[in-house]
N, C-alpha and C positions, 0 to 999 in steps of 0.2 A: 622376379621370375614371372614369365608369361605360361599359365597356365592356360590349356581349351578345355572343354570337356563336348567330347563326341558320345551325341544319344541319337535314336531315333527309332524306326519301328525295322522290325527284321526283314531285311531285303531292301531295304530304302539305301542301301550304300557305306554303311558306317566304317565297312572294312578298307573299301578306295578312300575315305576320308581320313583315317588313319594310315594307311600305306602312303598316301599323297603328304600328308604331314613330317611322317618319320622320311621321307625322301627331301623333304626339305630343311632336314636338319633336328627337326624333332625329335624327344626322348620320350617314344609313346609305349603304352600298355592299353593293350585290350579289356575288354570283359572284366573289369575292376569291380568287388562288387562297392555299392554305392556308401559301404559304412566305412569301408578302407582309405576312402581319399583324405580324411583327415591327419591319419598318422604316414600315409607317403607324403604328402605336403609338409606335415611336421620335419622326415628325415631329408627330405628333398631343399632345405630351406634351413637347417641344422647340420643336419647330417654329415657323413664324409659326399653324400650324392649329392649337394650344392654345388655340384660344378656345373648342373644342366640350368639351360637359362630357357628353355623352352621346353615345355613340358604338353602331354595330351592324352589322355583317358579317355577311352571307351566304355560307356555304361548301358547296359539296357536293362529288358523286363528277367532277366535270370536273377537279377537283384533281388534283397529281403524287401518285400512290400512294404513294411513298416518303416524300411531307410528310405524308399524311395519317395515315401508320400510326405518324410522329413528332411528329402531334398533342398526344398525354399529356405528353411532355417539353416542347412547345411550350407550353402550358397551365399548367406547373408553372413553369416561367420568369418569363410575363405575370404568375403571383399572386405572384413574390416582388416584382416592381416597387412602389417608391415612389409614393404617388398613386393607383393604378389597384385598380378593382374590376372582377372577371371574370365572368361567368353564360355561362352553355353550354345554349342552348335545342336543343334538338332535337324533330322535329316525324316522327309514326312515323302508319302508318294498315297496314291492313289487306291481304296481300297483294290477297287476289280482290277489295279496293275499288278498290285501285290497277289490277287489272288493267280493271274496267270503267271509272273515269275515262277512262284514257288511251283504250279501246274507244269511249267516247262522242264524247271531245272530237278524235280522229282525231291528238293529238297524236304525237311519237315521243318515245319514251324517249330520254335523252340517253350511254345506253350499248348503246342499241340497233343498233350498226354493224355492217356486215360481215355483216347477215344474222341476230346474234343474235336468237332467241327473245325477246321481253318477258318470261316469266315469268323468265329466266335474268338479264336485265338487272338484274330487281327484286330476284331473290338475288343478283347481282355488287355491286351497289348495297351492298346493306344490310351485306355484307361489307366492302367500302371505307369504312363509314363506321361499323364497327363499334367503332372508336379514341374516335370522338369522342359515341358515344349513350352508351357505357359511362362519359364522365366527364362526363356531363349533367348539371348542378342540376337541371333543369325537363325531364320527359319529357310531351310532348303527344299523346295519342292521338285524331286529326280523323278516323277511321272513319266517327264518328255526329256528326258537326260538319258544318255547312253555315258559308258563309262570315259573316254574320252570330251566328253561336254562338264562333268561332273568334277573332274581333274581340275578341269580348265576353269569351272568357277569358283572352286576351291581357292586356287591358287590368286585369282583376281579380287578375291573379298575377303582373303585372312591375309597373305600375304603382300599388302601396298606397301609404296613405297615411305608414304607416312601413318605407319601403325597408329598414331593417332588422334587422325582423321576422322573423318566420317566419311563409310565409304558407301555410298550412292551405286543402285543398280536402279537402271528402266529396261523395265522388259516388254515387248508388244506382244502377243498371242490373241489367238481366236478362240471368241464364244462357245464356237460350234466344236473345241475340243477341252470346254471346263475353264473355269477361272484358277489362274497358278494358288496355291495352297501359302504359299512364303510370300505374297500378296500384303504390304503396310499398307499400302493406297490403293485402290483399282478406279481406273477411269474410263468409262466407257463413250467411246467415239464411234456408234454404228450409226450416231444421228447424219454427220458429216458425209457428203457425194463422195458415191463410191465408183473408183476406177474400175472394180470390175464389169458394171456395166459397158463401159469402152471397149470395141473390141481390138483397138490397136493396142490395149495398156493392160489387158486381162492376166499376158501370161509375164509381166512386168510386176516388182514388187515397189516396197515405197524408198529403197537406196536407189531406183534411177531415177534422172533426171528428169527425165518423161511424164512419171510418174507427180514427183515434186510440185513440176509446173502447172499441172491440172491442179493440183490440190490447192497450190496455191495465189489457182486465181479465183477462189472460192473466200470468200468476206467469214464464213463460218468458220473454216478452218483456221484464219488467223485469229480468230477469237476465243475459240477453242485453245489454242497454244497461248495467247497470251494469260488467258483464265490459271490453266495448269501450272502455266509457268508463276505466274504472280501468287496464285494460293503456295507454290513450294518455297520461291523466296521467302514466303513469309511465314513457313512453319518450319524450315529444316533448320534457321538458326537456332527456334525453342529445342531441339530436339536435340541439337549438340550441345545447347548450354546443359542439356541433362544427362551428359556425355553418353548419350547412345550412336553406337559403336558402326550401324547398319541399318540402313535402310531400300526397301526393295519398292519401286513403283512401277503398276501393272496400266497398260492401257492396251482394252481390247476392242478388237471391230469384230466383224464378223465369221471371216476366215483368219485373219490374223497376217497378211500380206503388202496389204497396200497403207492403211491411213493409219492403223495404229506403228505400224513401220516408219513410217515418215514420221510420226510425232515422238516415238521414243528418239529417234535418233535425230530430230532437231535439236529435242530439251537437250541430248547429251552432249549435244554441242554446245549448247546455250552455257550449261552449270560447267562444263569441263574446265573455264575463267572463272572458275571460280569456288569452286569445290576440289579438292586434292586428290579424290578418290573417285572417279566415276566411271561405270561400266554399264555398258548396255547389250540386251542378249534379245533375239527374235525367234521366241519360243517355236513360231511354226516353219520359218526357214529352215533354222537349223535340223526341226522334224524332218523336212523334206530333205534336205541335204543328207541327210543318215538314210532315208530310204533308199534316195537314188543311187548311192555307193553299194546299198546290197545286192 
């Protein structure tokens, strides 16, 4: 049985993560509190309910604090079980995003009682559930995710076509809008000539061709990709032989358009011969792209 477990902080998405899973066939329950997973695993895996082979839990900070901070131990138990396969998504976003979601949508925090502050809530939060981000396979940072992006990498990073794989994401993004959160690697290429200076190539990103050809007639930038490329050959094999499950590699320039663009989506060319799983995401395109449709 493939079990997930969906956590993350309120408003970071856990609901589309859960609805996106149970539409894929999933047998999900929300808001589980975190001492309960042991005896639906037990009936789920016994039971008459072994009939489900894919299984997903939503947990957060409504839980008993004393289970949640006994998470880790809890976690290393479910992986010695017979049968059963574990993931621990977690799902993180950006303080001040979180503070204007909840601002817009009028919701309340769900540790917001007695008066506390929201920002205090989102730090007591991220605290109570600091057990279970820190033993995460899958860190998601839905900052610059709208709910249609969020689906979609959902579905690209649990659901491949060789569960198990290793499934490689490169994502490019700009400094000047924060480094991604769910970040294993970050690699910064603002040193490498930038197109935006150009002013034929400015409103041009690093998927055209245009774009490419400046880059790389630049002796830096092929050294720059061969460097990337050669330190990942040489550490994603350790990383699988530790069977970890996901890996997220960030390379950002300065607006996040031209050179970290072209560089994520060479590597994902390069590893695609060679890795089972690979997907690549351009954090500030796709930002634009949601704009300009509004």
């Amino acid at each position: 049985m493939r079990l997930i477990v969906v956590s993350g902080l309120s408003g970071s998405g856990k609901s589309v993560a859960l609805n996106t899973l149970e539409d894929e066939g999933f047998y999900c329950i929300d808001n589980l509190p975190t001492g309960l997973i042991s005896p639906l695993v037990e009936q789920l895996l016994t039971g008459n309910m072994a009939i489900h082979e894919r299984v997903a839990v939503g947990i957060d900070a409504r839980s008993d604090a004393t289970d949640l901070r006994a998470f880790p131990e809890l976690l290393d138990r479910l992986r010695d079980r017979d049968g059963l396969s574990v993931e621990v998504v977690f799902l993180q976003t950006a303080s001040e995003t979180l503070l204007r979601r909840f601002s817009e949508t009028r919701r309340k925090h769900p540790l917001s009682r007695d008066g506390m502050p929201l920002v205090e809530a989102i730090d007591r939060e991220q605290e109570l559930l600091s057990g279970i981000s820190d033993r995460a396979d899958l860190l998601i940072d839905t900052t610059h995710l709208n709910l249609h992006g969020l689906r979609a990498l959902l579905r690209e990073r649990l659901l491949p076509d060789d569960p198990h794989g290793l499934s490689l994401l490169l994502q490019s993004f700009g400094f000047k809008n924060g480094v991604p959160l769910d970040s294993d690697f970050v690699f910064d290429v603002r040193c490498l000539p930038n197109p935006h200076w150009e002013p034929r190539l400015r409103a041009l990103t690093g998927t055209d061709q245009e774009v490419a050809a400046y880059l790389e007639a630049s002796a830096d930038v092929e050294r720059m990709f061969e460097s990337i490329r050669d330190f990942l050959e040489r550490w994603l094999p350790a990383f699988q032989a530790e069977n970890r499950a996901y890996m997220t590699v960030s390379l950002g320039c300065t607006g996040g358009q031209h050179r970290s663009v072209y560089l994520a989506h060479r590597l994902a060319t390069y590893f695609r011969d060679r890795i089972e799983q690979v997907s690549v995401r351009h954090r500030e395109l796709q930002l634009s792209d949601r704009i300009s449709r509004q």
